[in-house]
mmCIF file of the N, C-alpha and C atoms, coordinates in Angstrom:
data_MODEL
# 
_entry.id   MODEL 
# 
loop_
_atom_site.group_PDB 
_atom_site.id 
_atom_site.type_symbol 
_atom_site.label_atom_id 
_atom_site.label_alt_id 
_atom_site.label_comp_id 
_atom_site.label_asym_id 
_atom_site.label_entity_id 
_atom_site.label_seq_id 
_atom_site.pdbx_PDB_ins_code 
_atom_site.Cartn_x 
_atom_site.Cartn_y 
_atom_site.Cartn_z 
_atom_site.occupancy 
_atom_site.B_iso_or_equiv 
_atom_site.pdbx_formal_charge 
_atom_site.auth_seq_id 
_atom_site.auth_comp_id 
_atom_site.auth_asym_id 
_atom_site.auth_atom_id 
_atom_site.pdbx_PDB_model_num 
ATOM 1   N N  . UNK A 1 1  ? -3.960 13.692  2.221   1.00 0.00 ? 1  UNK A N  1 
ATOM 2   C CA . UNK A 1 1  ? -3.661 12.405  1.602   1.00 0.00 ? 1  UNK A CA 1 
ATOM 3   C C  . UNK A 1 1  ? -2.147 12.306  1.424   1.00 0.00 ? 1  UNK A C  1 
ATOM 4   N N  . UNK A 1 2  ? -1.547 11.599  1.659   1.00 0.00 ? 2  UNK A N  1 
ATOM 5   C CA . UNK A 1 2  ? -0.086 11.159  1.180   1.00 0.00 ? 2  UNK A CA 1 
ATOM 6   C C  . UNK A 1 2  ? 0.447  10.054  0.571   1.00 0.00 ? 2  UNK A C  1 
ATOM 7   N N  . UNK A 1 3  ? 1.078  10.112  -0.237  1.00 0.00 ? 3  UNK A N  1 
ATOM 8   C CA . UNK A 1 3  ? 1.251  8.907   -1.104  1.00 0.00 ? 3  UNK A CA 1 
ATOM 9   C C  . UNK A 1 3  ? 2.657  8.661   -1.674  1.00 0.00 ? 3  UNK A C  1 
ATOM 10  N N  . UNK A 1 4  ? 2.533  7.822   -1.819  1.00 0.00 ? 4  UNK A N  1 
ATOM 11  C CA . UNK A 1 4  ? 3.938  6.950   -2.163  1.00 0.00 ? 4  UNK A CA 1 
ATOM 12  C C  . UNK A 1 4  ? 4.327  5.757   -2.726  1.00 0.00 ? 4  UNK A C  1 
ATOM 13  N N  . UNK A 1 5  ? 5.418  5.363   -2.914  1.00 0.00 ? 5  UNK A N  1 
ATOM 14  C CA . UNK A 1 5  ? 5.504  3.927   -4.077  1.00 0.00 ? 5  UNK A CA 1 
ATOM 15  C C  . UNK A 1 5  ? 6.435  3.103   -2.983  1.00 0.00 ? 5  UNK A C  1 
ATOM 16  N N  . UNK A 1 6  ? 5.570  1.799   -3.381  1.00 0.00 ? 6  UNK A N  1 
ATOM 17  C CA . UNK A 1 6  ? 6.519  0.211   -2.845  1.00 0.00 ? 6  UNK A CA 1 
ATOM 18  C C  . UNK A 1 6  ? 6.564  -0.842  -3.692  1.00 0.00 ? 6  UNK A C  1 
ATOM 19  N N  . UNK A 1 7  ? 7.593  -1.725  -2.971  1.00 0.00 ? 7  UNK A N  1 
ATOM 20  C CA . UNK A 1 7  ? 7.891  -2.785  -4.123  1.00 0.00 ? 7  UNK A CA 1 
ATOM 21  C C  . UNK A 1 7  ? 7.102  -4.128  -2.993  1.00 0.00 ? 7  UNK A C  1 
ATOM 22  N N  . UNK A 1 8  ? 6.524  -4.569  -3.666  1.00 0.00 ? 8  UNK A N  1 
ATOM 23  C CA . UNK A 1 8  ? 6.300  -5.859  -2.955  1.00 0.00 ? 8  UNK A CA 1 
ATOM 24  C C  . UNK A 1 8  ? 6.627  -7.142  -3.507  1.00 0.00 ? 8  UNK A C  1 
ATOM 25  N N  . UNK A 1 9  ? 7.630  -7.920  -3.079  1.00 0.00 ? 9  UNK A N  1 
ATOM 26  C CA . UNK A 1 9  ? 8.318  -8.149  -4.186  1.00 0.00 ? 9  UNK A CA 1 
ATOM 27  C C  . UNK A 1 9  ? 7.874  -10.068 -3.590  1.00 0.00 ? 9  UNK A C  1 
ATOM 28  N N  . UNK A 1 10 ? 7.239  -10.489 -2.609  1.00 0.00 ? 10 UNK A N  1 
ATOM 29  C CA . UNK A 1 10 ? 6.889  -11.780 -2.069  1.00 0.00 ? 10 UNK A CA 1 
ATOM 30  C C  . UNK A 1 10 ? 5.371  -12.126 -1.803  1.00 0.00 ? 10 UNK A C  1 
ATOM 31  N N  . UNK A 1 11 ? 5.037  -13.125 -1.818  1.00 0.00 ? 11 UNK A N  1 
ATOM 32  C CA . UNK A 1 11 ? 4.011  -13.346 -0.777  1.00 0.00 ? 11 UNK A CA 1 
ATOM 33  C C  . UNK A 1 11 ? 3.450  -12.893 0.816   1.00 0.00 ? 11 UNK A C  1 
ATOM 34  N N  . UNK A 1 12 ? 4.896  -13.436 1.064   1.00 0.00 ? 12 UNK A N  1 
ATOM 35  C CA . UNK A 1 12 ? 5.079  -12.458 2.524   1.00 0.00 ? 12 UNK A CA 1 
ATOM 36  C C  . UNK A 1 12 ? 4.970  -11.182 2.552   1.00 0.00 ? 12 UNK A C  1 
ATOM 37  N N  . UNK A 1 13 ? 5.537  -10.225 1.473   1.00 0.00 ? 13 UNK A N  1 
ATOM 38  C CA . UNK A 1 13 ? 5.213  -8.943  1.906   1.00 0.00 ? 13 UNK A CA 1 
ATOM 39  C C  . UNK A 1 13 ? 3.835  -8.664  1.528   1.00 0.00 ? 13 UNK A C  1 
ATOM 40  N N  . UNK A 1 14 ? 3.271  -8.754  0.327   1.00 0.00 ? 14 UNK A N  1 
ATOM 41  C CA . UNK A 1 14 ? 2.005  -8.839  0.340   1.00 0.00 ? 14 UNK A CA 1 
ATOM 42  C C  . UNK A 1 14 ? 0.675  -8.940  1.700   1.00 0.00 ? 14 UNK A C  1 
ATOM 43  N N  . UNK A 1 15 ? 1.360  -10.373 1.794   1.00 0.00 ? 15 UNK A N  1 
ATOM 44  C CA . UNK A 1 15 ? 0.403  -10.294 3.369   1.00 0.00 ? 15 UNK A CA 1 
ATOM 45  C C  . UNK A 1 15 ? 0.713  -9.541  4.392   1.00 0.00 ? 15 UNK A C  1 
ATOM 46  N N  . UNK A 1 16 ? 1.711  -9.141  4.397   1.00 0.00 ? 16 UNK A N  1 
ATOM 47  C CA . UNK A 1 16 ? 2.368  -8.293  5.703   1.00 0.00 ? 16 UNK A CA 1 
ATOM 48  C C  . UNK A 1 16 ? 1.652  -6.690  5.579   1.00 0.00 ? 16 UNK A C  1 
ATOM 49  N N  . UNK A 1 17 ? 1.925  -6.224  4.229   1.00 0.00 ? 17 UNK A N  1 
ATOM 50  C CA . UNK A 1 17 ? 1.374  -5.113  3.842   1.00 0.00 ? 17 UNK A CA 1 
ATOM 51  C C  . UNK A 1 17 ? -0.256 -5.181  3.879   1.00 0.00 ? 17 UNK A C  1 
ATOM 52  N N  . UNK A 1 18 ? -1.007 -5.785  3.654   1.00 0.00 ? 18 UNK A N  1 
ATOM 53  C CA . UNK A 1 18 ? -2.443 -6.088  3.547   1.00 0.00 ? 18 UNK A CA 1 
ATOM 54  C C  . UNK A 1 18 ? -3.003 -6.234  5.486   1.00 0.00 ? 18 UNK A C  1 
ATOM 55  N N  . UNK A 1 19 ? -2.007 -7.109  6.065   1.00 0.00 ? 19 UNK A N  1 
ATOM 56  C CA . UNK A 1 19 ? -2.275 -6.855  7.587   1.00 0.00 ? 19 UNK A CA 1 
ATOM 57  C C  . UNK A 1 19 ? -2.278 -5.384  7.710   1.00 0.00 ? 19 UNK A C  1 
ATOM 58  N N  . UNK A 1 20 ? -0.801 -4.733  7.743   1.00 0.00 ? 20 UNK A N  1 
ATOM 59  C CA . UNK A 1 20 ? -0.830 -3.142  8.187   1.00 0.00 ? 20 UNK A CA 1 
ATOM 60  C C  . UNK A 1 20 ? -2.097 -2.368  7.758   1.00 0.00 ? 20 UNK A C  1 
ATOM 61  N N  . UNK A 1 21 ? -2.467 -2.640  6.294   1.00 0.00 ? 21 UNK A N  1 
ATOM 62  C CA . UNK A 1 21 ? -3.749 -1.816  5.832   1.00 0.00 ? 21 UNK A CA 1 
ATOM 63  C C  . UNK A 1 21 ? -5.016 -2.124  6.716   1.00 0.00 ? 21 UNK A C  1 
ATOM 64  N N  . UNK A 1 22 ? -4.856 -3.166  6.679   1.00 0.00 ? 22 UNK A N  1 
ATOM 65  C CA . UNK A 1 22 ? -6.478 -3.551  7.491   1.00 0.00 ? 22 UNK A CA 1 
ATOM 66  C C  . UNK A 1 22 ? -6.493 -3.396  8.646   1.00 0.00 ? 22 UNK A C  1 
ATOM 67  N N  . UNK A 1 23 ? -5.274 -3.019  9.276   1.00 0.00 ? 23 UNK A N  1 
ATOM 68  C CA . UNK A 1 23 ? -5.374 -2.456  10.923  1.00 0.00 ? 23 UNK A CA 1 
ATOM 69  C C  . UNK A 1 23 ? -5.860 -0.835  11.163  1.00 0.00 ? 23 UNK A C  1 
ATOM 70  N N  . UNK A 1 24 ? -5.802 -0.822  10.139  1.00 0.00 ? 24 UNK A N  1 
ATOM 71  C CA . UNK A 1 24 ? -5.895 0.843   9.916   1.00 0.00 ? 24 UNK A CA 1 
ATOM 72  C C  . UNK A 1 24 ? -7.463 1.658   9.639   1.00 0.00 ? 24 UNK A C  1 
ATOM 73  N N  . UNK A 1 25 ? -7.722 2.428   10.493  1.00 0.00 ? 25 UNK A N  1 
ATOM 74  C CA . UNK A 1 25 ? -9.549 3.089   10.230  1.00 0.00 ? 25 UNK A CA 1 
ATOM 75  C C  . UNK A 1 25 ? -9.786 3.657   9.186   1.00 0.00 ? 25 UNK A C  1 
ATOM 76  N N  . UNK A 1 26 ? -8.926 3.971   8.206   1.00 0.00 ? 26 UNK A N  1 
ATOM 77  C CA . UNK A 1 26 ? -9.120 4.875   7.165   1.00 0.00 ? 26 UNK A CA 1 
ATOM 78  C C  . UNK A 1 26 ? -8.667 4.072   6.024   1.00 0.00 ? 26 UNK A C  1 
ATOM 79  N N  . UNK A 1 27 ? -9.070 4.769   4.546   1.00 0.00 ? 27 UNK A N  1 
ATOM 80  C CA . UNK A 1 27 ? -8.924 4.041   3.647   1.00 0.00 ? 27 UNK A CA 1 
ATOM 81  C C  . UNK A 1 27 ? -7.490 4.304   2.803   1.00 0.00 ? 27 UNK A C  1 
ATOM 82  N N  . UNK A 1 28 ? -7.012 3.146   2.031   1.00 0.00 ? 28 UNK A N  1 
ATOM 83  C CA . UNK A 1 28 ? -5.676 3.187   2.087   1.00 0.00 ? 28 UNK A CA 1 
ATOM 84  C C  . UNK A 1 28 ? -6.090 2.516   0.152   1.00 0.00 ? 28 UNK A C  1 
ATOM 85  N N  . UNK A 1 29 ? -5.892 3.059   -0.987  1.00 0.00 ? 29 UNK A N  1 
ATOM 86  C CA . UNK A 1 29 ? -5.918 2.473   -1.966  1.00 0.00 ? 29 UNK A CA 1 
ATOM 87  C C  . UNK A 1 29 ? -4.524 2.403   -2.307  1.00 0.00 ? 29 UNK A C  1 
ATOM 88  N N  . UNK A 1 30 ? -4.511 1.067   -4.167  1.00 0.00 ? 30 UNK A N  1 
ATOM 89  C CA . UNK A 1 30 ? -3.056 1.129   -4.251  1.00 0.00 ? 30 UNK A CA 1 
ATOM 90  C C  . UNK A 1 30 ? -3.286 1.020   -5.704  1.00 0.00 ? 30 UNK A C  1 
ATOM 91  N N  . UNK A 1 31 ? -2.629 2.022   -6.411  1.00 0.00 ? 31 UNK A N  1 
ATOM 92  C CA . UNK A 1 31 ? -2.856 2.380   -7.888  1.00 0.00 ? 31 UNK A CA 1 
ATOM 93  C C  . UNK A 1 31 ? -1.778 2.146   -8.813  1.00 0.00 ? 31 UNK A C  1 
ATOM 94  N N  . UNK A 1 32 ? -1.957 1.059   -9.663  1.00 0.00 ? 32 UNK A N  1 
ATOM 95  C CA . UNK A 1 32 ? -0.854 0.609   -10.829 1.00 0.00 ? 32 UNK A CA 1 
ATOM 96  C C  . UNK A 1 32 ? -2.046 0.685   -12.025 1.00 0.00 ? 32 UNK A C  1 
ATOM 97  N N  . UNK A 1 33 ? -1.130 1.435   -12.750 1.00 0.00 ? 33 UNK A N  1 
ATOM 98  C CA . UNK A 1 33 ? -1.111 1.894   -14.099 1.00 0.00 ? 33 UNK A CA 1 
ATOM 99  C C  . UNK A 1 33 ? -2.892 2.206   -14.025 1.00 0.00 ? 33 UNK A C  1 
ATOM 100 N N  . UNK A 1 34 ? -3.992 1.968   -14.772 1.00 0.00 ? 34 UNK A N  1 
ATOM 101 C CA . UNK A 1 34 ? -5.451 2.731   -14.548 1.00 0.00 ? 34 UNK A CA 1 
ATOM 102 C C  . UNK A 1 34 ? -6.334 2.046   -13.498 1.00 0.00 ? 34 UNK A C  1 
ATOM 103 N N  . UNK A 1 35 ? -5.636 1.304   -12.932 1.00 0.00 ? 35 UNK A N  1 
ATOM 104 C CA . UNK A 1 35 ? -6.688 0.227   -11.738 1.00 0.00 ? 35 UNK A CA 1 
ATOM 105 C C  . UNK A 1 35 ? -6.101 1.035   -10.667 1.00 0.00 ? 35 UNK A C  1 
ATOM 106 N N  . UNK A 1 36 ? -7.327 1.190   -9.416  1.00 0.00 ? 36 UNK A N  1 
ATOM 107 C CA . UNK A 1 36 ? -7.194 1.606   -8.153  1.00 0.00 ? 36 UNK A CA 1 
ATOM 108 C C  . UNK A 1 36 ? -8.203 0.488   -8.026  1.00 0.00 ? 36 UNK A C  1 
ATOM 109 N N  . UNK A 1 37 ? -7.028 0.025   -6.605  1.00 0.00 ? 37 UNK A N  1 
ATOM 110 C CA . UNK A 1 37 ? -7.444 -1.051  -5.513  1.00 0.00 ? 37 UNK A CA 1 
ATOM 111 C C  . UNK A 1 37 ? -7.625 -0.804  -4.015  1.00 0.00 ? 37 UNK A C  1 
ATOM 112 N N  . UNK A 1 38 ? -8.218 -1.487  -3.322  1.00 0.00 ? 38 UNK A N  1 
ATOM 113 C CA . UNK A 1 38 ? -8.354 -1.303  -2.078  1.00 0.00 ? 38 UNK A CA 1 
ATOM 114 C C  . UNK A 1 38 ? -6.651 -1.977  -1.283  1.00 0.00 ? 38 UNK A C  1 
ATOM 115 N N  . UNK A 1 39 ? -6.437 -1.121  -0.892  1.00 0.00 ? 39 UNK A N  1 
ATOM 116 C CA . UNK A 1 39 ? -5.596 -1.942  -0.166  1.00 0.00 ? 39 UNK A CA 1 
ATOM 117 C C  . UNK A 1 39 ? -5.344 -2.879  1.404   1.00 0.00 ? 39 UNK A C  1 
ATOM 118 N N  . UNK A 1 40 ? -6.746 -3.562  1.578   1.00 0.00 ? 40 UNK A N  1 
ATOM 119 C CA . UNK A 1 40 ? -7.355 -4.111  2.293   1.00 0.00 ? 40 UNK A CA 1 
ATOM 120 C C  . UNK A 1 40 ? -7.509 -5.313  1.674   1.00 0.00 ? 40 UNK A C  1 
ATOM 121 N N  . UNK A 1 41 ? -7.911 -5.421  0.842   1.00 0.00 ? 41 UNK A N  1 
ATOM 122 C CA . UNK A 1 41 ? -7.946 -6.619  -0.191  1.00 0.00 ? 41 UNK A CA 1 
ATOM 123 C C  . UNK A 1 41 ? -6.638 -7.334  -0.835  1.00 0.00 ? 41 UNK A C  1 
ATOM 124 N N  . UNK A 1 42 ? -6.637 -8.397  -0.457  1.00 0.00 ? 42 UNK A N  1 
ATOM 125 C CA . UNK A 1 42 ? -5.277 -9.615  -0.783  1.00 0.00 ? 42 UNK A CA 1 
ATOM 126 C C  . UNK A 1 42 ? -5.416 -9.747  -2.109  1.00 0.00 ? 42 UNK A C  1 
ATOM 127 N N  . UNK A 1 43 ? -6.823 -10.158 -2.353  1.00 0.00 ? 43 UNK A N  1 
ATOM 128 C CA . UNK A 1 43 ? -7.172 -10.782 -3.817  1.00 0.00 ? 43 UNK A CA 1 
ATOM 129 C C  . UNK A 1 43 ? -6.808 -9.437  -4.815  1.00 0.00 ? 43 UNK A C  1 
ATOM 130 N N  . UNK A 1 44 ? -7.213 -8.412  -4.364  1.00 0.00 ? 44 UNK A N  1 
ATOM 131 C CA . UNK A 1 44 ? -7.152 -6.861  -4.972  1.00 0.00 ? 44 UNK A CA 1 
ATOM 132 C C  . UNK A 1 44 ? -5.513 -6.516  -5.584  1.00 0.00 ? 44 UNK A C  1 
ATOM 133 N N  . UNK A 1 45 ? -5.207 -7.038  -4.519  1.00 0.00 ? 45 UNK A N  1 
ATOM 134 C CA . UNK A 1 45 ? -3.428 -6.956  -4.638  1.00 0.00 ? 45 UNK A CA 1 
ATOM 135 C C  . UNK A 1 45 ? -2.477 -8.130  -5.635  1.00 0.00 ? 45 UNK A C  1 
ATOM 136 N N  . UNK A 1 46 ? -3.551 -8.975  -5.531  1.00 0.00 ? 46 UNK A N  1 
ATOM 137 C CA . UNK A 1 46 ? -2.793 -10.536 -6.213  1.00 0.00 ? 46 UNK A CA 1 
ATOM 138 C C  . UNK A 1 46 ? -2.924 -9.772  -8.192  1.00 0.00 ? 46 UNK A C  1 
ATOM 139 N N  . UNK A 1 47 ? -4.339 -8.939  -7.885  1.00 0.00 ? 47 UNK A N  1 
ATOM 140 C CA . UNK A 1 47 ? -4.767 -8.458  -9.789  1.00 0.00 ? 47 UNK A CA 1 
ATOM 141 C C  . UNK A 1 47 ? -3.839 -7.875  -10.390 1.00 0.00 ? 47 UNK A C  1 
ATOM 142 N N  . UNK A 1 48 ? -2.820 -7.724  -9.351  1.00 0.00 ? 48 UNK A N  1 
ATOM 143 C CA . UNK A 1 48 ? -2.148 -6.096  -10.077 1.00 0.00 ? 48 UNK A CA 1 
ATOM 144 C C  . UNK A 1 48 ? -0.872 -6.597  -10.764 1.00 0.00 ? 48 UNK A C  1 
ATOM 145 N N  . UNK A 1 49 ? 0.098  -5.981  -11.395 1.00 0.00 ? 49 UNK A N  1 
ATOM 146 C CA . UNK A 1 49 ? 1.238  -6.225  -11.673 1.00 0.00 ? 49 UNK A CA 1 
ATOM 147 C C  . UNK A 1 49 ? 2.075  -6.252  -10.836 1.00 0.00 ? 49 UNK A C  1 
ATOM 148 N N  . UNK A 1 50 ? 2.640  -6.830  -10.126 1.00 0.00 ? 50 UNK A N  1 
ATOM 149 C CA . UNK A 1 50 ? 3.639  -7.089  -9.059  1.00 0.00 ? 50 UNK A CA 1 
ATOM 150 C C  . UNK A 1 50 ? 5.266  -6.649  -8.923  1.00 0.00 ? 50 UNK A C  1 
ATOM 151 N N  . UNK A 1 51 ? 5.690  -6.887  -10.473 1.00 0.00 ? 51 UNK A N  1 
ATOM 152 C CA . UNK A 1 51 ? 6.961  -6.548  -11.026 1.00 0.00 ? 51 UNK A CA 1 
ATOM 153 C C  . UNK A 1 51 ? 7.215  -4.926  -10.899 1.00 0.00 ? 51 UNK A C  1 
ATOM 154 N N  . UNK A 1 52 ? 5.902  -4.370  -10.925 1.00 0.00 ? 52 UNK A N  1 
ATOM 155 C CA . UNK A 1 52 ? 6.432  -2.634  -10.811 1.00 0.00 ? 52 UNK A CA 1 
ATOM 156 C C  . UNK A 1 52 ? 6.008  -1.926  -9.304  1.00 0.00 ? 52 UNK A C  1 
ATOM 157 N N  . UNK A 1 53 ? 6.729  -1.311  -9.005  1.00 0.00 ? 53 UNK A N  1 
ATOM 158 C CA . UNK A 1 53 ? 6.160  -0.186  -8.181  1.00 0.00 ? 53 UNK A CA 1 
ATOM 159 C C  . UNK A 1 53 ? 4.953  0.009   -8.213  1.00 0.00 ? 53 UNK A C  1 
ATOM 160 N N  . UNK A 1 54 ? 4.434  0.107   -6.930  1.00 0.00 ? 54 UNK A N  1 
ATOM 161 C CA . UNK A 1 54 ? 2.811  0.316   -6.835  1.00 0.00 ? 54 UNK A CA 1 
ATOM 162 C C  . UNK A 1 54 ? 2.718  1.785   -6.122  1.00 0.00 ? 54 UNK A C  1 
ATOM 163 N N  . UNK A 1 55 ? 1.746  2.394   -6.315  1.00 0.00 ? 55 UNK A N  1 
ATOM 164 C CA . UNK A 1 55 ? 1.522  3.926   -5.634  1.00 0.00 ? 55 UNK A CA 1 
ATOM 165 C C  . UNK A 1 55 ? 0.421  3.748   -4.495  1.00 0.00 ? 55 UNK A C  1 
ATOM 166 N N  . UNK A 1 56 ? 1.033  4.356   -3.416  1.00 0.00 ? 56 UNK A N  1 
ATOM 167 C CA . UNK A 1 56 ? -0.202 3.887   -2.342  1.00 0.00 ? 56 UNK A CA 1 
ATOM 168 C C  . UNK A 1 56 ? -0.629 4.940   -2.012  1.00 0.00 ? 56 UNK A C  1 
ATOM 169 N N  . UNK A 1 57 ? -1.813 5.298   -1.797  1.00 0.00 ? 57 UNK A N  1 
ATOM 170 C CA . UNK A 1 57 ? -2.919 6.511   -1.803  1.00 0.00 ? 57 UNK A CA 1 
ATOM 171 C C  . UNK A 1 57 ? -3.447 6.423   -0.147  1.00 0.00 ? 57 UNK A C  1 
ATOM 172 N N  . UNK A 1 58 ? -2.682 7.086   0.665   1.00 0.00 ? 58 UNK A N  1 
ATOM 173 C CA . UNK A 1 58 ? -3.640 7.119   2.349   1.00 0.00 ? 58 UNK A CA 1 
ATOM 174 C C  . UNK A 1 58 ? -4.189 7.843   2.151   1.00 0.00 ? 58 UNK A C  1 
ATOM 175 N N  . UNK A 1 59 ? -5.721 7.938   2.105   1.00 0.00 ? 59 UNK A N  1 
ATOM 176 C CA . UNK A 1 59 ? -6.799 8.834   2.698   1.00 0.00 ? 59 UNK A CA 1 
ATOM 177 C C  . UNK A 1 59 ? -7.281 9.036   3.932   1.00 0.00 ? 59 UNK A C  1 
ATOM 178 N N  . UNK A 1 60 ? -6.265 9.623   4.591   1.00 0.00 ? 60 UNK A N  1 
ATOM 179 C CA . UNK A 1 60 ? -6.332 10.238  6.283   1.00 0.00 ? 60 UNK A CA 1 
ATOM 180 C C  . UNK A 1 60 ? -5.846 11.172  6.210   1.00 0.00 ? 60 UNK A C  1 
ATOM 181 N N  . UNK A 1 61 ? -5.166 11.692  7.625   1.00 0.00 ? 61 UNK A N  1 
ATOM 182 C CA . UNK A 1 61 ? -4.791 13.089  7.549   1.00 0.00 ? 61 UNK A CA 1 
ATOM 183 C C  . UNK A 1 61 ? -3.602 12.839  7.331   1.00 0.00 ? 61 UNK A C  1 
ATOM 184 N N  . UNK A 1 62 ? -2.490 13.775  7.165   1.00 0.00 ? 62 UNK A N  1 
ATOM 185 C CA . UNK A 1 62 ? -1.345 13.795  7.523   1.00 0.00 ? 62 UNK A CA 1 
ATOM 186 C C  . UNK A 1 62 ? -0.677 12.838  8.179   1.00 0.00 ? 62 UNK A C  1 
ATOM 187 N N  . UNK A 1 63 ? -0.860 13.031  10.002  1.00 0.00 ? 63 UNK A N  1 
ATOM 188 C CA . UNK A 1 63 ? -0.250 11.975  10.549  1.00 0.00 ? 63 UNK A CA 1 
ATOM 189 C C  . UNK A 1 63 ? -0.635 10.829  10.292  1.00 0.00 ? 63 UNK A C  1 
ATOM 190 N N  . UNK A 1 64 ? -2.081 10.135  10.059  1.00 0.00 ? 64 UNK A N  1 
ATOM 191 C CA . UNK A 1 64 ? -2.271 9.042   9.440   1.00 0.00 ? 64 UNK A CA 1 
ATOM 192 C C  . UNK A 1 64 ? -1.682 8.703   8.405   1.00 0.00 ? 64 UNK A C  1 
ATOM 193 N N  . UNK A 1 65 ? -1.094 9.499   7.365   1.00 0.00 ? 65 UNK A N  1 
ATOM 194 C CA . UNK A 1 65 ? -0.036 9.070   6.168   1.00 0.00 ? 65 UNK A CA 1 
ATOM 195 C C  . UNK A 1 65 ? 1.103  8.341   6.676   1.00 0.00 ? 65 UNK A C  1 
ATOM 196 N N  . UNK A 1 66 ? 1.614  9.467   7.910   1.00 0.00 ? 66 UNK A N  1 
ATOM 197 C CA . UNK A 1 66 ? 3.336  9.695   8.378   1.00 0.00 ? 66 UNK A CA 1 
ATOM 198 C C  . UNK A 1 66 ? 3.219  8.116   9.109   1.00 0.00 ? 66 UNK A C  1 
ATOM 199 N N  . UNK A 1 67 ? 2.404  7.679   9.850   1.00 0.00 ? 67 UNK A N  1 
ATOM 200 C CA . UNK A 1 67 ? 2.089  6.598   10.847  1.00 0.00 ? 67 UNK A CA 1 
ATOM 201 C C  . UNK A 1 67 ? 2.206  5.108   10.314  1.00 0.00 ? 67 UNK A C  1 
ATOM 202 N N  . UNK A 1 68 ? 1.202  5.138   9.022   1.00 0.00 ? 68 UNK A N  1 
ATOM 203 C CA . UNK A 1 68 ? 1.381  4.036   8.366   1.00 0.00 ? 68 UNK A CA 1 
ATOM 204 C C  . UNK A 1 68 ? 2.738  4.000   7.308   1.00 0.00 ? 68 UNK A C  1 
ATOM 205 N N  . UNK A 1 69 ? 3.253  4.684   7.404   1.00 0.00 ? 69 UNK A N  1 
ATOM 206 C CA . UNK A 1 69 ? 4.392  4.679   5.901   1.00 0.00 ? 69 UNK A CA 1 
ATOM 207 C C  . UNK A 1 69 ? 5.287  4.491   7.152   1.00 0.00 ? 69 UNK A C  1 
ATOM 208 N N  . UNK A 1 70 ? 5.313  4.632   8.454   1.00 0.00 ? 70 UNK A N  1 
ATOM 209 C CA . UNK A 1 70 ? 6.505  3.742   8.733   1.00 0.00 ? 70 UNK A CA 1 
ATOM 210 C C  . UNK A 1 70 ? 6.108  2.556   9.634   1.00 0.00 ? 70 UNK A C  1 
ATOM 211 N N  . UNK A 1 71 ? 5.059  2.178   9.336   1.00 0.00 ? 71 UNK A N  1 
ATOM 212 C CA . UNK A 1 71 ? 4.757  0.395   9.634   1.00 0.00 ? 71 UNK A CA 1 
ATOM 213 C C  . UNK A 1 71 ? 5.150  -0.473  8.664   1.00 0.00 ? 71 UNK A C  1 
ATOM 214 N N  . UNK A 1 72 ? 5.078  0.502   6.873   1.00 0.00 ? 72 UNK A N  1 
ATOM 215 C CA . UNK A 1 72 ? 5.337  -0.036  6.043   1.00 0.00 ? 72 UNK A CA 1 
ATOM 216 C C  . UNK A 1 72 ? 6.561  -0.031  5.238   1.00 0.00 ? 72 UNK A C  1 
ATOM 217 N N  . UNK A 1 73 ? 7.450  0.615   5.994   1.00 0.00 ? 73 UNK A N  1 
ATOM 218 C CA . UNK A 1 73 ? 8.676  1.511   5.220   1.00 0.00 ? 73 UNK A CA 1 
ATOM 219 C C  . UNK A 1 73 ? 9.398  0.191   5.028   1.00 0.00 ? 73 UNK A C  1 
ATOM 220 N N  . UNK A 1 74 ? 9.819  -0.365  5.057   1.00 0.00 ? 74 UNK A N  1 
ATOM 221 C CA . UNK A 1 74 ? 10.701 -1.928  4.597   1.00 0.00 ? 74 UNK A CA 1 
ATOM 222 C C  . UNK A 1 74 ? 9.923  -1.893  2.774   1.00 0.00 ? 74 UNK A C  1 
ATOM 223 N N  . UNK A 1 75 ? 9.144  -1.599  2.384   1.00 0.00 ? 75 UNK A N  1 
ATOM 224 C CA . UNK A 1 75 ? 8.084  -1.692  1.773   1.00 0.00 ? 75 UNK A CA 1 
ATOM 225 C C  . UNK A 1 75 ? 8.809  -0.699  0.460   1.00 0.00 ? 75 UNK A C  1 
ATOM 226 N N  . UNK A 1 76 ? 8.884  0.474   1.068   1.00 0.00 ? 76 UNK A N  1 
ATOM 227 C CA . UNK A 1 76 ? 8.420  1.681   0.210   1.00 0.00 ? 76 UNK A CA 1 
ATOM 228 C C  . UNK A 1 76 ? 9.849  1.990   -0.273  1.00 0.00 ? 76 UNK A C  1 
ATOM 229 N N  . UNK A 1 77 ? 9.944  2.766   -1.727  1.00 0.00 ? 77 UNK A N  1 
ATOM 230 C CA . UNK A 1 77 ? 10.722 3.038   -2.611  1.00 0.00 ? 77 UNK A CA 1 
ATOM 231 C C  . UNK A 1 77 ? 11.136 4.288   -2.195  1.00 0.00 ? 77 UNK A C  1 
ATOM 232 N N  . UNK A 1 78 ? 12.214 4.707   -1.476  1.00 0.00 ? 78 UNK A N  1 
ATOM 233 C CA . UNK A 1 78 ? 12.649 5.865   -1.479  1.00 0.00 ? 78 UNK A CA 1 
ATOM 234 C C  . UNK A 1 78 ? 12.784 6.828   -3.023  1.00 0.00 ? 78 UNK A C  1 
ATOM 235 N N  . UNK A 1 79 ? 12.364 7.922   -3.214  1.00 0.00 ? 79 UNK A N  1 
ATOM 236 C CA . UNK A 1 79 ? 12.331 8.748   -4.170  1.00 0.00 ? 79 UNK A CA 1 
ATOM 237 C C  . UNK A 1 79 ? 13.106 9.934   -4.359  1.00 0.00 ? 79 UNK A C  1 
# 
C-alpha cells in the first residue's frame, strides 16, 4: 500500500483526480480526519473537507502506488 497527501484545491482537480482513480483496477481510498472514502466517488470527495490535505491510501502493489502518484503528482504535497 502507499500513501500520501494532496491538495485539491478546484473543481477541476477534483474531477481530474476522480478520472485517474477510476481508470485504475485497484482500490484507491482518501482519508480526512475519521472518514475513509472511495476515491472513485465524486460525491465521496465533494463530503470531505477540501481546505486540508487529504491522505490517499493505494491498495495495490508497490508499482501500482509508484504509477498512479505520478498521474497524480500535480496533486500531491511533497513531504
Amino acid at each position: 500500500m502507499k500513501v500520501f497527501d494532496i491538495q485539491l484545491a478546484s473543481i477541476n482537480d477534483v474531477k481530474s483526480f476522480v478520472n485517474a482513480a477510476c481508470m485504475q483496477p485497484f482500490d484507491i481510498d482518501i482519508v480526512s480526519g475519521r472518514y475513509i472514502i472511495d476515491a472513485k466517488s465524486i460525491m465521496g470527495i465533494f463530503s470531505v473537507d477540501l481546505s486540508k490535505p487529504i491522505r490517499v491510501e493505494v491498495h495495490g502493489t508497490e508499482e501500482d502506488g509508484a504509477e498512479f502518484y505520478k498521474t497524480i503528482k500535480d496533486f500531491a504535497i511533497e513531504s
